[in-house]
C-alpha positions, 0 to 999 in steps of 0.5 A: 312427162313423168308427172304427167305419166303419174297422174294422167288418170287424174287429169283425165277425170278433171276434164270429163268432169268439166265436160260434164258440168259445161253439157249441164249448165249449157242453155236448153234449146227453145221449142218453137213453130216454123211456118214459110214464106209463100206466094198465093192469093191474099186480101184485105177485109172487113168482117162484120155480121149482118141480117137480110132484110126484104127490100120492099115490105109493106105492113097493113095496120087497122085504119081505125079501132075495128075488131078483126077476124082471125086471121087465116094466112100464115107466115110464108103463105103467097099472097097475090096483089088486090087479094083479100089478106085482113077483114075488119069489122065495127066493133060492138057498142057497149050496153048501157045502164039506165043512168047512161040511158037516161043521159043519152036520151037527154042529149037527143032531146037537147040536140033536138032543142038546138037545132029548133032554136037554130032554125028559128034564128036562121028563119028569123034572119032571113026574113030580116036579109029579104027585108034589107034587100027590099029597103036596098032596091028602094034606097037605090030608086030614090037614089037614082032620083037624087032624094036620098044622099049617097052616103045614106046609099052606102048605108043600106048597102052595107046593112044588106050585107051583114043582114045576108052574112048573119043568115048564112051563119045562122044556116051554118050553125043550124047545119052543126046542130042538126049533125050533133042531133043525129050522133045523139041519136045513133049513140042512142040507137046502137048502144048495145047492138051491132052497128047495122050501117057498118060494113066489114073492112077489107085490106088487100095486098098492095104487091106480090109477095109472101106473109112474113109475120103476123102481130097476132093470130085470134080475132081481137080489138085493135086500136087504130094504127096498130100493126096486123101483117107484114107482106113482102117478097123474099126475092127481093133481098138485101142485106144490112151490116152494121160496121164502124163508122172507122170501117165505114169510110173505107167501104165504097158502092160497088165493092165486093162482099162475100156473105159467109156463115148462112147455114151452108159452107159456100159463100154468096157473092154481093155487092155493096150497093149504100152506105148510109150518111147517118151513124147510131150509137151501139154498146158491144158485148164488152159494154164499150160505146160505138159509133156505127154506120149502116152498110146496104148490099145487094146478092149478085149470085143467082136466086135459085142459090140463096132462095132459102135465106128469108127476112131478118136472117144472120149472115156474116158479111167480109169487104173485100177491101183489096186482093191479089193473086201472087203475093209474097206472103208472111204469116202474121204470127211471126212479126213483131215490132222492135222494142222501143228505144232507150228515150222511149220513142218507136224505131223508125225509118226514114218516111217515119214508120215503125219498122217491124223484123222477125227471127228466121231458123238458121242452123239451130239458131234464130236470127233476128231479121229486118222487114218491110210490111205492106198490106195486112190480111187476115191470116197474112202480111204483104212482105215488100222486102227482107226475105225470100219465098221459101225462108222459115220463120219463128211464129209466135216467137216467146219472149225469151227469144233473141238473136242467136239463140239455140232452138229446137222444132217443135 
């Protein structure tokens, strides 16, 4: 006692400084974010981006090289069916020079030389036709008297014949010259005039609909085939997304789709309508190759709401693969899946499934805890078992976290 008497200040000292060192070096509390586990609506979805598209749009192109009009209907103008969108008219014959003058008149004197010759030979055989139906008809006479053998019958039968077939291909070539002859000479009418037989072409609506986009403006020559309007009716809308082929087997017809980002903050409801047998190759922005699958949906809200969306608009579209309105949830963020074993293989239960925990707040510290996952949506997972509604739960745990560590809200 008297020693402790004698030196109870020192002792006193020690101890505080002991209880000082072991408040230093005590481990600093980890900052984390709690969220809860709730009930609500969840749903499981793909997203993906897409473009309006008229159903049915019709393009009118030039039906041969014509020159056509400036065109006076612009873009969003109504059209009617049978209505006059596109006149076309026969283009000018360019000037010619006196060598190319020289030559066309050559070729009409040329075509007219052969058909002269054409008729000569049709005229010729012809006359060698009639004569062989006339030694036909008197074979056939002395035939019937038995003064001529049938075989010599026969003969003359088949030299009527080619004699008639020559004279109507002589009649056909005399027909080709004659044609030859009267392009020769248009060439050589109409060089550097306006066609005077041609008429102007017009092209008529084939529906009811709006002008969606005009391939040019001012009159100019256009080659045959070349695109001039598309019409098409804006009421009739569809949409197409582009999603991967992966998501594309998990899509079926008639599955909802909400149609969001389209310039107003409500969503329009859809229903997928096809999805197309044939994929595409496409490269992302990140410059990876995918295999992608054209999905079809159709607006199922009314016109009156969309009517401002047009042809080749952006939308996102989300499939609602599966919903449900009173789910236990979990928040995405605060699963993980438990580190591998020591042989290198994942932990898993018995149907073989990786298993996935959490770290709860209990008293300042985090506990680790076991669950079962069902169904991912966006924001949550289907909580199947491990925890109770109302249970808070670390999100975004670091790494340093283990179970049994001290933590502090942040």
């Amino acid at each position: 006692m008297t020693f402790l008497r004698r030196y109870y200040g020192t002792i006193l000292t020690v101890l505080v400084i002991l209880l000082l060192l072991a408040l230093a070096l005590r481990p600093t509390p980890l900052l984390v974010d709690r969220e809860r586990v709730s009930r609500g609506y969840m749903e499981q979805v793909i997203e993906e981006e897409g473009r309006t598209r008229v159903a049915a749009s019709y393009l009118l192109s030039a039906p041969l090289a014509v020159e056509a009009r400036r065109l006076e209907l612009e873009p969003g103008d109504r059209v009617r069916a049978g209505e006059v969108v596109v006149r076309l008219e026969a283009p000018v014959a360019p000037p010619l020079d006196a060598r190319q003058l020289a030559e066309a008149k050559a070729r009409v004197e040329a075509a007219r030389a052969v058909v002269e010759v054409a008729r000569r030979e049709q005229e010729a055989l012809a006359a060698a036709a009639q004569l062989a139906v006339a030694e036909l008809e008197r074979s056939r006479r002395l035939a019937a008297e038995q003064l001529i053998s049938p075989s010599e019958l026969e003969n003359m039968i088949a030299e009527a014949s080619r004699q008639q077939a020559l004279e109507r291909a002589a009649g056909f070539r005399l027909q080709t010259a004659r044609h030859e002859m009267e392009s020769a000479r248009s060439a050589l009418a109409y060089a550097g005039e306006r066609d005077a037989a041609g008429k102007v072409i017009e092209l008529v609506s084939p529906v009811d609909g709006l002008i969606l986009r005009r391939h040019f403006i001012s009159g100019r020559m256009l080659a045959a085939g070349e695109p001039i309007v598309e019409i098409g009716d804006t009421a009739s809308l569809e949409v197409e997304v582009d999603v991967l082929s992966a998501d594309a087997v998990r899509l079926e017809p008639g599955m909802k789709v909400w149609f969001t980002r389209w310039g107003r903050e409500e969503a329009l409801a859809g229903r997928v309508r096809r999805i197309e047998p044939g994929g595409f190759t496409k490269v992302s922005a990140l410059g990876v190759e995918e295999q992608r699958v054209l999905v079809i949906a159709d607006f199922t809200d009314p016109h009156e709401q969309w009517q401002r969306l047009g042809d080749a608009y952006r939308v996102n579209a989300r499939f609602v693969l599966w919903e449900a309105e009173d789910v236990l949830r979990l928040p995405t963020a605060a699963a993980f899946r438990l580190p591998a074993r020591q042989d290198g293989s994942a932990r898993a239960d018995r149907s073989g499934q990786e298993n996935w925990a959490v770290f709860t707040v209990d008293n300042g510290r985090a506990r680790l805890r076991q669950v079962e996952l069902g169904r991912r949506g966006g924001h949550y997972y289907q909580l199947l078992e491990g925890l109770q509604e109302g249970d808070k739960v670390i999100v975004h745990p670091p790494r340093e976290l283990e179970d049994g560590t001290r933590i502090r809200l942040r």
